[in-house]
C-alpha positions in Angstrom: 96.9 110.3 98.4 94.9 113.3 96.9 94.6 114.9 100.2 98.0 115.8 100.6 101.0 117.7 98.9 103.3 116.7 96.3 105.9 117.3 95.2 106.6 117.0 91.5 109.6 119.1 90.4 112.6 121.2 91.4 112.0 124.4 90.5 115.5 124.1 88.9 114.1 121.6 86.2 112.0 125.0 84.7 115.5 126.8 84.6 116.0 126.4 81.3 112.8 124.6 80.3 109.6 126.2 81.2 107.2 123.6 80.7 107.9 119.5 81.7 105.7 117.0 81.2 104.5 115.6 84.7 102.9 112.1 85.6 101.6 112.1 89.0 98.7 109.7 90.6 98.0 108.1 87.1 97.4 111.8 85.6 99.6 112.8 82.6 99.8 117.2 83.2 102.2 119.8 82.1 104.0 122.2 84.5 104.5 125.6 83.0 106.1 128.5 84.7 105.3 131.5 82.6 106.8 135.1 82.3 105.8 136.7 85.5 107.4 133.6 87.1 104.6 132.3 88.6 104.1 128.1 88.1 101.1 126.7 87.1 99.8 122.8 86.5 97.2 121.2 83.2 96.6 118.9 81.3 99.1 117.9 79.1 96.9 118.6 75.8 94.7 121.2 74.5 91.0 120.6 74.0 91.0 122.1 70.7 93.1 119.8 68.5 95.0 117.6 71.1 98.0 119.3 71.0 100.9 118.5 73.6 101.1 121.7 75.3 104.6 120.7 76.1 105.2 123.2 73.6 103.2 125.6 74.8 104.1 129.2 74.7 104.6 131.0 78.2 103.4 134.1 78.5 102.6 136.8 81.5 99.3 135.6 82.2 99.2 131.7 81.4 100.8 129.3 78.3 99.8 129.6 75.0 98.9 126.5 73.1 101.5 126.5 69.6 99.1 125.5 67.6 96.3 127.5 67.0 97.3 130.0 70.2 94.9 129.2 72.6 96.3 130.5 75.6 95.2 129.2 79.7 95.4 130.5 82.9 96.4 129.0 85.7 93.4 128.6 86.9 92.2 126.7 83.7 90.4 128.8 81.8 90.8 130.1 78.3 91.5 134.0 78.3 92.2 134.1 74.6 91.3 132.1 71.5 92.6 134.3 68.4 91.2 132.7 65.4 87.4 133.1 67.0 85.3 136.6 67.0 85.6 138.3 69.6 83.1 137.1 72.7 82.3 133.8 71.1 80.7 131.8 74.0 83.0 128.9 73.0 85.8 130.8 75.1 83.6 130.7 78.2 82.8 126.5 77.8 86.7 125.8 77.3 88.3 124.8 80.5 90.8 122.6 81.0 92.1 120.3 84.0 93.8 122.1 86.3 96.2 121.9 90.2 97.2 124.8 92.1 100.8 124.9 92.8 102.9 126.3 95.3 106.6 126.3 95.8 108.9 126.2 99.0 112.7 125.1 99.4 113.6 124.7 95.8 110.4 122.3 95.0 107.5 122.9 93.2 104.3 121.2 95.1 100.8 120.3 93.8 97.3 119.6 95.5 95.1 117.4 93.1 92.3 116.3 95.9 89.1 118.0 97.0 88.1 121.5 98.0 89.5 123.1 100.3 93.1 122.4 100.1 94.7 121.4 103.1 97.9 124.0 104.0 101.4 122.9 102.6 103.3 122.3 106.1 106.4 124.1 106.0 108.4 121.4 107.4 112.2 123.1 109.0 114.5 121.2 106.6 112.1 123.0 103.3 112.8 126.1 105.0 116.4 125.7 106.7 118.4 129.0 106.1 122.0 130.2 107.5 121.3 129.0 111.0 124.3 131.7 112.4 126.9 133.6 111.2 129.3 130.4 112.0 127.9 128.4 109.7 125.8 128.0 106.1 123.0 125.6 104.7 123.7 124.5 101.1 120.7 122.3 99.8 120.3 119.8 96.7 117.6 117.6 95.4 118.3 114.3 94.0 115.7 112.4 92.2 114.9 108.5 91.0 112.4 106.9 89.2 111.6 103.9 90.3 109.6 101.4 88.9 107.4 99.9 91.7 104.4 101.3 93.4 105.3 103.7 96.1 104.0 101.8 98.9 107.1 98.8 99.0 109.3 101.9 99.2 107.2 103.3 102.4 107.0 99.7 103.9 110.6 99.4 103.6 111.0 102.4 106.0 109.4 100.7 108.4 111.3 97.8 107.9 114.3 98.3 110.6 115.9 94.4 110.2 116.7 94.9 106.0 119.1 97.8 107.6 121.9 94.9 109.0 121.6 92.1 106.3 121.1 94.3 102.6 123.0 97.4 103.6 126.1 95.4 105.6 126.1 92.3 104.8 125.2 92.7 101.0 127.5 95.7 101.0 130.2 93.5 102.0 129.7 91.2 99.7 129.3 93.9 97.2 133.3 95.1 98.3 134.2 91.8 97.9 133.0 91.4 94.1 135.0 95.0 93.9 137.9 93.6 94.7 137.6 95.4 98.8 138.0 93.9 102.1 135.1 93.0 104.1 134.2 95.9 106.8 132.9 95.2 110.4 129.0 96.4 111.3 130.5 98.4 114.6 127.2 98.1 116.3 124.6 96.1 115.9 120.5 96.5 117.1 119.5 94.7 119.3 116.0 96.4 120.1 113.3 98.5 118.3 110.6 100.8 119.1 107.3 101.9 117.4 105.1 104.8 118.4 102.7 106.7 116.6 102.8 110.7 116.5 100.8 113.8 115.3 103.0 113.2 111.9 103.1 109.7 111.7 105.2 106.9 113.0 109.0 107.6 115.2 111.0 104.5 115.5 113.7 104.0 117.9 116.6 101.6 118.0 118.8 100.6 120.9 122.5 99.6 119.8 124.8 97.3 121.2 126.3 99.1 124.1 124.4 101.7 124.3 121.1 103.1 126.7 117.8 104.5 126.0 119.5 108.1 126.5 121.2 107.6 123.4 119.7 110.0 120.5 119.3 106.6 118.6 116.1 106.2 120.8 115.3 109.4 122.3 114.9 111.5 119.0 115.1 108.3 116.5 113.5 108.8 113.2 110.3 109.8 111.8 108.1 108.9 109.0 105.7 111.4 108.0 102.7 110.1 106.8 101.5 108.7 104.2 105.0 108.8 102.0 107.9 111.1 103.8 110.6 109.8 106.6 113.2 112.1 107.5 116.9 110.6 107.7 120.7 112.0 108.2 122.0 113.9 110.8 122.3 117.2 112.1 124.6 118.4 109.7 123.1 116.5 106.6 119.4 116.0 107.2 117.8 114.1 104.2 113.9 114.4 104.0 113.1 111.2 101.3 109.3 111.6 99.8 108.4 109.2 97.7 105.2 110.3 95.1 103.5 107.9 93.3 103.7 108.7 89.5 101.4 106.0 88.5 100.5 102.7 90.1 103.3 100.9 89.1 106.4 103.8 89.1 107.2 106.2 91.7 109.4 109.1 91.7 111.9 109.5 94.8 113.0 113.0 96.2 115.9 112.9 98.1 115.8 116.6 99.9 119.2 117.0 101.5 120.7 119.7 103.2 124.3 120.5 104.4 125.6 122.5 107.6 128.8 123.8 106.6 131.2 126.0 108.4 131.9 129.8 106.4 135.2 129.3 104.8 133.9 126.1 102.5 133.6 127.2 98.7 130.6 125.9 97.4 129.2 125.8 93.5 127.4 129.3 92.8 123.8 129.0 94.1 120.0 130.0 91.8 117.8 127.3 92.7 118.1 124.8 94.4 120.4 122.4 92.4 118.7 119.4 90.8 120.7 116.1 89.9 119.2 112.2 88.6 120.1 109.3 90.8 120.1 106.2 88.3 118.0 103.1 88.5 119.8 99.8 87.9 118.6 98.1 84.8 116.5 95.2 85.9 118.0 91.9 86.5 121.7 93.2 85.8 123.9 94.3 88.8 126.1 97.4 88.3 128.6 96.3 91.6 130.4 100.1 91.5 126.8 101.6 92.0 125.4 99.0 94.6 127.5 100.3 97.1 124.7 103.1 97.5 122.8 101.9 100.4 119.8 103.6 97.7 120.4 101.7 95.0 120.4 98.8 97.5 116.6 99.2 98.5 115.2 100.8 95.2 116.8 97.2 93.2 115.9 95.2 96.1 111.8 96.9 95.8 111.7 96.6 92.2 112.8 93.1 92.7 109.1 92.4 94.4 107.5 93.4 91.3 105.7 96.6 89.8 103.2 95.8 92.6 104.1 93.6 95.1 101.2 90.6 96.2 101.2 90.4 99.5 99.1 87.4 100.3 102.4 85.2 99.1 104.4 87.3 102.4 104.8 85.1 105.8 105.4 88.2 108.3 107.4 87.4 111.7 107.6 89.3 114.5 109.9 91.4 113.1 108.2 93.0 111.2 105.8 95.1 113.9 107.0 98.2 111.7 105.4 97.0 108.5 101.7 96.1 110.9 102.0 99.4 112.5 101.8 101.4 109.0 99.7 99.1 107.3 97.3 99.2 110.5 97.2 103.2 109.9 97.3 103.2 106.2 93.5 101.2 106.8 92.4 103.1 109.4 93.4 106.5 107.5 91.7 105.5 104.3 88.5 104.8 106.5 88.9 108.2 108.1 88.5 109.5 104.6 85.9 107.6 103.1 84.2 109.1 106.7 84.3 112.4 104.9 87.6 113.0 108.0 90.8 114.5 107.0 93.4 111.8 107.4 96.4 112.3 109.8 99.3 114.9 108.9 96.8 117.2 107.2 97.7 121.0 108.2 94.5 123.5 108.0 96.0 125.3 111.3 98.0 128.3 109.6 100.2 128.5 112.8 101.0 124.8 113.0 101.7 125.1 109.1 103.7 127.8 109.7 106.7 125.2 111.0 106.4 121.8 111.7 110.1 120.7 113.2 110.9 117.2 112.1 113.7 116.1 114.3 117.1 114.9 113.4 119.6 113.4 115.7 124.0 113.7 115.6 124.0 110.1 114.4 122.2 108.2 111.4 118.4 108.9 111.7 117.6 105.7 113.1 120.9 105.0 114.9 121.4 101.9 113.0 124.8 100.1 112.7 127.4 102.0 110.4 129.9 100.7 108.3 133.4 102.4 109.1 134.7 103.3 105.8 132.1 104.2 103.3 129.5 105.5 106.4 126.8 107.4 104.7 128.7 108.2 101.8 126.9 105.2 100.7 123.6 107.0 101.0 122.3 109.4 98.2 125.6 111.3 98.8 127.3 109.2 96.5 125.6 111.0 93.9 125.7 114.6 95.2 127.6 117.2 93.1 128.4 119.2 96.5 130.1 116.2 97.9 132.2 115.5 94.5 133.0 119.3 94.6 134.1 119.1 98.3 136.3 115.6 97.6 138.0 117.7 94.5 139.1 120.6 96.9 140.8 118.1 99.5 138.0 118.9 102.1 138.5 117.0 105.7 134.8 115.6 105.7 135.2 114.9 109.4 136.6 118.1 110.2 133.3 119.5 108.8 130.3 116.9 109.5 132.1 115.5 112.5 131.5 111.6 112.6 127.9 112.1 110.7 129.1 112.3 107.0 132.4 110.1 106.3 133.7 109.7 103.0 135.8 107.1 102.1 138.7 109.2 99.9 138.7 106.9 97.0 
Protein backbone atom coordinates (compact mmCIF):
# COMPACT_ATOMS: atom_id res chain seq x y z
CA UNK A 1 0.00 0.00 0.00
CA UNK A 2 3.06 2.45 0.34
CA UNK A 3 3.57 2.39 -3.27
CA UNK A 4 0.68 4.19 -4.18
CA UNK A 5 -1.27 7.57 -3.62
CA UNK A 6 -3.52 8.48 -0.96
CA UNK A 7 -5.70 10.39 -0.39
CA UNK A 8 -6.04 11.83 3.14
CA UNK A 9 -8.07 15.08 3.16
CA UNK A 10 -10.20 17.52 1.19
CA UNK A 11 -8.48 20.44 0.81
CA UNK A 12 -11.64 22.01 2.22
CA UNK A 13 -10.95 20.43 5.73
CA UNK A 14 -7.68 23.19 5.93
CA UNK A 15 -10.32 25.96 5.07
CA UNK A 16 -10.59 27.14 8.24
CA UNK A 17 -8.15 24.84 9.99
CA UNK A 18 -4.77 24.75 8.73
CA UNK A 19 -3.38 21.88 10.36
CA UNK A 20 -5.55 18.21 11.00
CA UNK A 21 -4.28 15.55 12.59
CA UNK A 22 -4.01 12.54 10.05
CA UNK A 23 -3.75 8.69 10.71
CA UNK A 24 -2.90 6.90 7.65
CA UNK A 25 -1.12 3.18 7.31
CA UNK A 26 -0.75 2.95 11.17
CA UNK A 27 1.29 6.44 11.15
CA UNK A 28 -0.16 9.24 13.36
CA UNK A 29 1.14 12.78 11.10
CA UNK A 30 -0.14 16.32 10.89
CA UNK A 31 -1.19 18.02 7.60
CA UNK A 32 -0.33 21.69 7.61
CA UNK A 33 -1.02 24.10 4.84
CA UNK A 34 0.94 27.17 5.61
CA UNK A 35 0.91 30.85 4.35
CA UNK A 36 2.02 30.61 0.92
CA UNK A 37 -0.70 27.95 0.56
CA UNK A 38 1.36 25.31 -0.14
CA UNK A 39 0.41 21.65 1.99
CA UNK A 40 2.84 19.83 3.62
CA UNK A 41 2.75 16.30 5.79
CA UNK A 42 4.88 15.26 9.60
CA UNK A 43 4.90 13.87 12.24
CA UNK A 44 2.42 14.78 14.60
CA UNK A 45 5.02 15.85 17.48
CA UNK A 46 8.03 17.79 17.71
CA UNK A 47 11.37 16.21 18.65
CA UNK A 48 12.16 18.72 21.12
CA UNK A 49 9.58 18.39 23.90
CA UNK A 50 6.82 16.18 22.23
CA UNK A 51 4.60 18.72 21.53
CA UNK A 52 1.43 18.05 19.22
CA UNK A 53 2.16 20.15 16.38
CA UNK A 54 -1.49 20.25 15.88
CA UNK A 55 -0.94 23.55 17.20
CA UNK A 56 1.63 24.39 15.19
CA UNK A 57 2.07 27.86 13.81
CA UNK A 58 1.89 28.19 9.83
CA UNK A 59 4.06 30.30 8.45
CA UNK A 60 5.45 31.12 4.69
CA UNK A 61 8.05 28.70 4.67
CA UNK A 62 6.82 25.65 7.02
CA UNK A 63 4.87 25.36 10.71
CA UNK A 64 6.18 26.53 13.63
CA UNK A 65 6.16 24.35 16.66
CA UNK A 66 3.98 26.57 19.72
CA UNK A 67 6.05 25.65 22.08
CA UNK A 68 9.48 26.62 21.98
CA UNK A 69 9.03 27.87 18.03
CA UNK A 70 10.79 25.44 16.30
CA UNK A 71 9.72 25.81 12.97
CA UNK A 72 9.88 22.76 9.79
CA UNK A 73 9.88 22.68 6.29
CA UNK A 74 8.11 20.70 4.28
CA UNK A 75 10.74 18.79 3.46
CA UNK A 76 11.45 17.97 7.32
CA UNK A 77 14.05 19.88 8.23
CA UNK A 78 14.39 22.49 10.98
CA UNK A 79 15.17 26.04 9.33
CA UNK A 80 14.90 27.86 12.65
CA UNK A 81 15.27 27.09 16.35
CA UNK A 82 15.11 30.59 18.25
CA UNK A 83 16.11 29.92 21.73
CA UNK A 84 19.66 28.22 20.31
CA UNK A 85 22.87 30.50 19.07
CA UNK A 86 22.88 31.01 15.92
CA UNK A 87 24.57 27.94 13.72
CA UNK A 88 24.30 25.48 16.53
CA UNK A 89 24.86 22.07 14.77
CA UNK A 90 21.74 20.76 16.73
CA UNK A 91 19.68 22.58 13.90
CA UNK A 92 21.41 20.54 11.23
CA UNK A 93 20.68 16.80 13.26
CA UNK A 94 16.87 17.80 13.75
CA UNK A 95 14.70 16.31 11.17
CA UNK A 96 11.55 15.06 11.41
CA UNK A 97 9.28 12.46 9.51
CA UNK A 98 8.16 13.62 6.59
CA UNK A 99 5.43 12.82 2.97
CA UNK A 100 5.36 14.85 0.00
CA UNK A 101 1.99 15.92 -0.84
CA UNK A 102 0.22 16.91 -3.86
CA UNK A 103 -3.20 18.01 -4.49
CA UNK A 104 -5.73 17.53 -7.52
CA UNK A 105 -9.73 17.76 -7.70
CA UNK A 106 -10.33 19.21 -4.25
CA UNK A 107 -8.07 16.26 -2.39
CA UNK A 108 -5.01 16.48 -0.83
CA UNK A 109 -2.76 13.13 -1.74
CA UNK A 110 0.30 11.64 0.02
CA UNK A 111 3.18 9.20 -1.07
CA UNK A 112 4.71 7.46 2.15
CA UNK A 113 6.62 4.46 0.13
CA UNK A 114 10.13 4.31 -1.33
CA UNK A 115 12.16 6.50 -3.54
CA UNK A 116 11.23 7.53 -6.43
CA UNK A 117 7.57 8.29 -6.10
CA UNK A 118 5.47 6.79 -8.56
CA UNK A 119 3.31 9.80 -10.59
CA UNK A 120 -0.23 10.64 -9.11
CA UNK A 121 -2.49 9.45 -12.16
CA UNK A 122 -4.75 12.16 -12.98
CA UNK A 123 -7.72 10.04 -13.27
CA UNK A 124 -10.78 12.18 -15.68
CA UNK A 125 -13.35 12.34 -12.81
CA UNK A 126 -10.23 14.28 -10.42
CA UNK A 127 -9.97 16.49 -13.17
CA UNK A 128 -13.61 16.77 -14.78
CA UNK A 129 -14.31 20.52 -15.71
CA UNK A 130 -17.32 22.20 -17.62
CA UNK A 131 -17.40 19.66 -20.31
CA UNK A 132 -19.40 22.43 -22.85
CA UNK A 133 -21.05 25.45 -22.71
CA UNK A 134 -24.52 23.24 -22.27
CA UNK A 135 -23.68 21.98 -19.25
CA UNK A 136 -21.55 22.27 -15.70
CA UNK A 137 -19.63 19.79 -13.28
CA UNK A 138 -20.31 20.47 -9.64
CA UNK A 139 -18.18 18.11 -7.42
CA UNK A 140 -18.40 17.02 -3.53
CA UNK A 141 -16.52 14.70 -1.34
CA UNK A 142 -18.13 12.67 1.28
CA UNK A 143 -16.26 10.87 3.84
CA UNK A 144 -16.71 7.74 6.49
CA UNK A 145 -14.79 6.24 8.93
CA UNK A 146 -15.22 2.87 9.10
CA UNK A 147 -14.10 0.60 11.51
CA UNK A 148 -12.78 -2.46 9.71
CA UNK A 149 -9.62 -3.10 7.77
CA UNK A 150 -9.87 -1.72 4.25
CA UNK A 151 -9.62 -4.93 2.58
CA UNK A 152 -13.54 -6.47 3.42
CA UNK A 153 -14.50 -3.04 1.88
CA UNK A 154 -12.39 -3.90 -1.50
CA UNK A 155 -13.56 -7.56 -1.40
CA UNK A 156 -17.03 -6.41 -1.25
CA UNK A 157 -16.54 -4.71 -4.59
CA UNK A 158 -15.92 -7.63 -6.08
CA UNK A 159 -18.62 -9.26 -4.54
CA UNK A 160 -21.46 -8.75 -7.38
CA UNK A 161 -24.31 -11.39 -5.53
CA UNK A 162 -24.50 -9.09 -2.00
CA UNK A 163 -25.90 -6.35 -4.71
CA UNK A 164 -29.61 -8.37 -5.08
CA UNK A 165 -30.05 -9.82 -1.42
CA UNK A 166 -28.45 -6.71 1.11
CA UNK A 167 -29.31 -3.77 -1.15
CA UNK A 168 -33.02 -5.12 -2.31
CA UNK A 169 -34.04 -7.50 -0.38
CA UNK A 170 -32.68 -5.97 3.00
CA UNK A 171 -33.80 -2.58 1.64
CA UNK A 172 -37.18 -3.92 1.42
CA UNK A 173 -37.33 -5.15 4.55
CA UNK A 174 -35.75 -2.02 5.72
CA UNK A 175 -39.19 0.03 4.00
CA UNK A 176 -41.19 -2.31 5.72
CA UNK A 177 -39.84 -1.59 9.36
CA UNK A 178 -40.39 2.21 8.01
CA UNK A 179 -43.72 1.74 7.71
CA UNK A 180 -43.14 1.63 3.26
CA UNK A 181 -44.41 -0.84 0.84
CA UNK A 182 -42.12 -3.39 -0.54
CA UNK A 183 -40.51 -2.32 -4.08
CA UNK A 184 -39.89 -4.75 -7.01
CA UNK A 185 -35.98 -5.49 -8.12
CA UNK A 186 -36.90 -4.53 -11.99
CA UNK A 187 -34.14 -6.60 -13.27
CA UNK A 188 -32.36 -9.10 -11.97
CA UNK A 189 -28.52 -10.69 -13.02
CA UNK A 190 -28.37 -13.45 -14.23
CA UNK A 191 -24.59 -13.55 -15.42
CA UNK A 192 -21.14 -12.00 -14.53
CA UNK A 193 -17.92 -11.34 -16.00
CA UNK A 194 -14.33 -10.84 -14.67
CA UNK A 195 -11.38 -9.52 -16.61
CA UNK A 196 -8.25 -8.09 -15.57
CA UNK A 197 -7.05 -4.67 -17.08
CA UNK A 198 -3.92 -2.26 -17.10
CA UNK A 199 -5.87 -0.64 -13.87
CA UNK A 200 -7.21 -3.53 -12.29
CA UNK A 201 -10.22 -5.68 -12.47
CA UNK A 202 -13.74 -4.57 -15.03
CA UNK A 203 -16.73 -6.60 -14.17
CA UNK A 204 -19.59 -7.04 -16.29
CA UNK A 205 -23.15 -8.06 -15.61
CA UNK A 206 -25.81 -9.29 -17.95
CA UNK A 207 -29.53 -8.35 -16.79
CA UNK A 208 -32.64 -10.10 -17.32
CA UNK A 209 -33.62 -9.17 -20.73
CA UNK A 210 -30.97 -7.70 -21.90
CA UNK A 211 -27.70 -8.61 -24.46
CA UNK A 212 -24.03 -8.27 -24.13
CA UNK A 213 -24.36 -4.82 -26.14
CA UNK A 214 -25.90 -3.42 -23.21
CA UNK A 215 -23.39 -0.76 -21.44
CA UNK A 216 -23.99 -3.08 -18.27
CA UNK A 217 -21.38 -5.38 -19.97
CA UNK A 218 -19.70 -3.58 -22.57
CA UNK A 219 -18.24 -0.70 -20.36
CA UNK A 220 -19.36 -2.31 -16.84
CA UNK A 221 -17.36 -1.23 -13.91
CA UNK A 222 -13.84 -0.93 -12.82
CA UNK A 223 -11.88 -1.39 -9.73
CA UNK A 224 -8.74 0.26 -9.75
CA UNK A 225 -6.26 -1.44 -7.93
CA UNK A 226 -5.41 -2.02 -4.89
CA UNK A 227 -8.36 0.13 -3.18
CA UNK A 228 -10.43 2.49 -5.86
CA UNK A 229 -13.74 1.21 -8.04
CA UNK A 230 -15.40 3.80 -9.98
CA UNK A 231 -19.40 3.67 -9.75
CA UNK A 232 -22.48 6.07 -10.99
CA UNK A 233 -23.29 7.09 -14.16
CA UNK A 234 -22.58 9.53 -16.77
CA UNK A 235 -24.04 12.23 -15.16
CA UNK A 236 -23.04 11.35 -11.45
CA UNK A 237 -19.85 9.38 -11.63
CA UNK A 238 -18.73 8.40 -8.01
CA UNK A 239 -14.92 7.35 -7.68
CA UNK A 240 -15.02 5.33 -3.91
CA UNK A 241 -11.19 4.97 -2.51
CA UNK A 242 -10.99 3.39 0.41
CA UNK A 243 -7.39 4.18 2.62
CA UNK A 244 -6.47 2.23 5.30
CA UNK A 245 -6.08 4.54 8.39
CA UNK A 246 -4.70 1.80 10.57
CA UNK A 247 -5.14 -1.93 10.46
CA UNK A 248 -8.30 -2.08 11.90
CA UNK A 249 -10.22 1.46 10.54
CA UNK A 250 -10.37 2.75 7.24
CA UNK A 251 -11.40 6.05 5.92
CA UNK A 252 -13.91 6.05 2.81
CA UNK A 253 -13.85 8.82 0.02
CA UNK A 254 -16.80 9.09 -1.81
CA UNK A 255 -15.56 11.44 -4.97
CA UNK A 256 -18.72 12.38 -6.73
CA UNK A 257 -19.41 14.52 -9.47
CA UNK A 258 -22.58 16.03 -11.11
CA UNK A 259 -23.32 16.98 -14.89
CA UNK A 260 -25.80 19.53 -14.66
CA UNK A 261 -27.48 21.65 -17.33
CA UNK A 262 -26.56 25.86 -17.03
CA UNK A 263 -29.72 27.23 -15.56
CA UNK A 264 -29.39 24.96 -12.12
CA UNK A 265 -28.39 27.25 -9.02
CA UNK A 266 -25.94 25.55 -7.19
CA UNK A 267 -24.33 26.51 -3.50
CA UNK A 268 -21.34 29.16 -4.14
CA UNK A 269 -18.21 27.11 -4.97
CA UNK A 270 -14.12 27.49 -3.03
CA UNK A 271 -13.06 24.05 -2.64
CA UNK A 272 -14.38 21.34 -3.28
CA UNK A 273 -17.19 20.92 -0.63
CA UNK A 274 -16.49 18.44 2.09
CA UNK A 275 -19.40 16.69 4.08
CA UNK A 276 -19.22 13.26 6.94
CA UNK A 277 -21.33 10.32 6.09
CA UNK A 278 -22.09 8.69 9.61
CA UNK A 279 -21.24 5.17 10.77
CA UNK A 280 -24.06 3.31 12.48
CA UNK A 281 -23.23 2.56 16.05
CA UNK A 282 -22.39 -1.06 16.30
CA UNK A 283 -24.96 -3.52 17.05
CA UNK A 284 -27.84 -0.83 16.92
CA UNK A 285 -29.81 -0.36 13.63
CA UNK A 286 -30.78 3.30 12.76
CA UNK A 287 -33.75 2.01 10.02
CA UNK A 288 -34.12 5.87 8.44
CA UNK A 289 -30.32 5.67 7.67
CA UNK A 290 -30.14 1.93 6.34
CA UNK A 291 -31.83 2.84 3.43
CA UNK A 292 -28.34 4.07 2.09
CA UNK A 293 -27.25 1.22 0.02
CA UNK A 294 -23.62 2.70 2.00
CA UNK A 295 -24.61 2.32 5.15
CA UNK A 296 -25.77 -1.08 4.09
CA UNK A 297 -22.25 -2.50 3.24
CA UNK A 298 -20.10 -0.38 5.68
CA UNK A 299 -22.59 -2.04 8.80
CA UNK A 300 -22.70 -5.22 7.04
CA UNK A 301 -18.32 -5.13 6.84
CA UNK A 302 -17.92 -3.99 10.28
CA UNK A 303 -20.26 -6.78 11.17
CA UNK A 304 -17.21 -9.37 10.06
CA UNK A 305 -15.07 -7.89 12.66
CA UNK A 306 -12.12 -5.21 12.86
CA UNK A 307 -10.33 -7.90 10.71
CA UNK A 308 -12.15 -10.43 9.24
CA UNK A 309 -10.60 -14.39 9.58
CA UNK A 310 -11.01 -15.85 6.71
CA UNK A 311 -10.13 -19.40 7.20
CA UNK A 312 -13.90 -19.70 9.02
CA UNK A 313 -15.37 -18.50 5.03
CA UNK A 314 -16.80 -21.51 2.73
CA UNK A 315 -16.44 -19.64 -0.78
CA UNK A 316 -18.92 -20.96 -3.66
CA UNK A 317 -18.75 -20.38 -7.04
CA UNK A 318 -20.04 -17.16 -6.68
CA UNK A 319 -17.68 -15.70 -5.50
CA UNK A 320 -14.95 -15.79 -8.67
CA UNK A 321 -14.80 -11.93 -7.99
CA UNK A 322 -13.40 -12.24 -4.47
CA UNK A 323 -10.50 -15.26 -6.13
CA UNK A 324 -9.80 -12.92 -8.85
CA UNK A 325 -8.63 -9.93 -6.50
CA UNK A 326 -7.23 -12.00 -3.87
CA UNK A 327 -5.26 -14.00 -6.68
CA UNK A 328 -3.77 -10.40 -7.76
CA UNK A 329 -3.52 -8.97 -4.32
CA UNK A 330 -0.69 -12.25 -3.85
CA UNK A 331 0.71 -12.02 -6.98
CA UNK A 332 1.13 -8.04 -6.62
CA UNK A 333 2.68 -8.25 -3.14
CA UNK A 334 5.17 -10.85 -4.77
CA UNK A 335 5.87 -8.36 -7.56
CA UNK A 336 7.03 -6.10 -4.80
CA UNK A 337 8.92 -7.99 -2.56
CA UNK A 338 10.76 -8.74 -6.38
CA UNK A 339 11.96 -5.26 -6.02
CA UNK A 340 8.79 -4.82 -9.33
CA UNK A 341 6.43 -1.93 -9.21
CA UNK A 342 3.01 -3.50 -8.63
CA UNK A 343 0.16 -2.97 -11.22
CA UNK A 344 -1.59 0.66 -11.56
CA UNK A 345 1.69 2.45 -10.75
CA UNK A 346 2.11 5.50 -13.22
CA UNK A 347 5.96 6.60 -13.83
CA UNK A 348 4.85 7.42 -17.68
CA UNK A 349 4.23 11.29 -17.42
CA UNK A 350 1.97 11.03 -20.55
CA UNK A 351 -0.10 8.06 -19.29
CA UNK A 352 -0.25 10.11 -15.98
CA UNK A 353 -1.35 12.84 -17.66
CA UNK A 354 -5.11 11.27 -18.01
CA UNK A 355 -6.07 7.89 -17.28
CA UNK A 356 -10.03 7.74 -18.40
CA UNK A 357 -11.94 5.47 -16.11
CA UNK A 358 -15.12 4.70 -17.79
CA UNK A 359 -18.60 5.17 -16.65
CA UNK A 360 -21.69 3.93 -18.36
CA UNK A 361 -25.70 5.80 -18.69
CA UNK A 362 -26.84 3.21 -16.14
CA UNK A 363 -25.52 2.08 -12.55
CA UNK A 364 -21.75 1.18 -12.86
CA UNK A 365 -22.21 -2.38 -12.84
CA UNK A 366 -25.67 -2.41 -14.35
CA UNK A 367 -27.09 -4.18 -11.39
CA UNK A 368 -30.87 -4.39 -10.61
CA UNK A 369 -32.47 -0.94 -9.45
CA UNK A 370 -35.00 -0.31 -7.17
CA UNK A 371 -37.78 2.05 -8.77
CA UNK A 372 -38.39 4.56 -6.20
CA UNK A 373 -35.38 5.39 -4.08
CA UNK A 374 -32.78 4.29 -7.23
CA UNK A 375 -29.50 5.68 -6.36
CA UNK A 376 -30.67 8.18 -4.05
CA UNK A 377 -29.98 5.41 -1.84
CA UNK A 378 -26.25 5.60 -2.56
CA UNK A 379 -24.01 8.34 -0.88
CA UNK A 380 -26.45 10.83 -2.36
CA UNK A 381 -28.57 10.56 0.46
CA UNK A 382 -26.09 12.48 2.18
CA UNK A 383 -25.11 15.10 -0.42
CA UNK A 384 -25.77 18.78 0.40
CA UNK A 385 -26.12 19.49 -3.56
CA UNK A 386 -28.86 16.92 -3.77
CA UNK A 387 -30.72 18.44 -0.45
CA UNK A 388 -30.17 21.90 -2.19
CA UNK A 389 -31.62 20.67 -5.52
CA UNK A 390 -34.88 18.74 -3.60
CA UNK A 391 -35.42 22.35 -1.73
CA UNK A 392 -35.62 24.26 -5.09
CA UNK A 393 -38.35 21.69 -6.59
CA UNK A 394 -35.70 20.40 -9.09
CA UNK A 395 -37.17 17.59 -11.76
CA UNK A 396 -34.17 15.06 -10.95
CA UNK A 397 -35.15 13.17 -14.03
CA UNK A 398 -35.40 16.06 -16.10
CA UNK A 399 -31.72 16.68 -15.25
CA UNK A 400 -29.86 13.15 -14.68
CA UNK A 401 -32.29 11.32 -17.00
CA UNK A 402 -33.10 7.85 -15.47
CA UNK A 403 -29.42 7.74 -13.75
CA UNK A 404 -30.14 9.69 -10.52
CA UNK A 405 -33.93 9.25 -9.20
CA UNK A 406 -35.00 10.74 -6.04
CA UNK A 407 -37.70 9.60 -4.35
CA UNK A 408 -39.47 13.31 -3.29
CA UNK A 409 -40.01 12.45 0.29
Amino acid sequence: MRRYWHPIAASAELRDQPTKLVRILGESLVLYRDRSGRAGLIQDYCPHRGTSLLYGIPEDDGLRCPYHGWKFDGNGRCIDMPAEPKGHLLRERVHVVNYPVEELGGLIFAYLGPSPAPLLPRWNILTMDNLVKEEKVYKEIGTIEVPCNWLQIMENSVDTTHREFLHYNFSNYVFERLGDPPIPVQRRQIEVGYEESRYGIVKRDLLEGGSYEDESWTVGQTLVFPNMIATGSRKAPVLQIRVPVDDTTTRQYFYSCYILPPDISVPTEGDVPHFDIPMPAPGKIEWPLFISNVIQDVAILASQGPVYDRSRERLGDSDQGVNIYRKMLAREISAVENGEDPTSIFRDPEEARGPVLPFGKSRGGGGPRLSRYGPLSNVQMFSPLISHLRQQGVDFERVFGRDLIVDKK
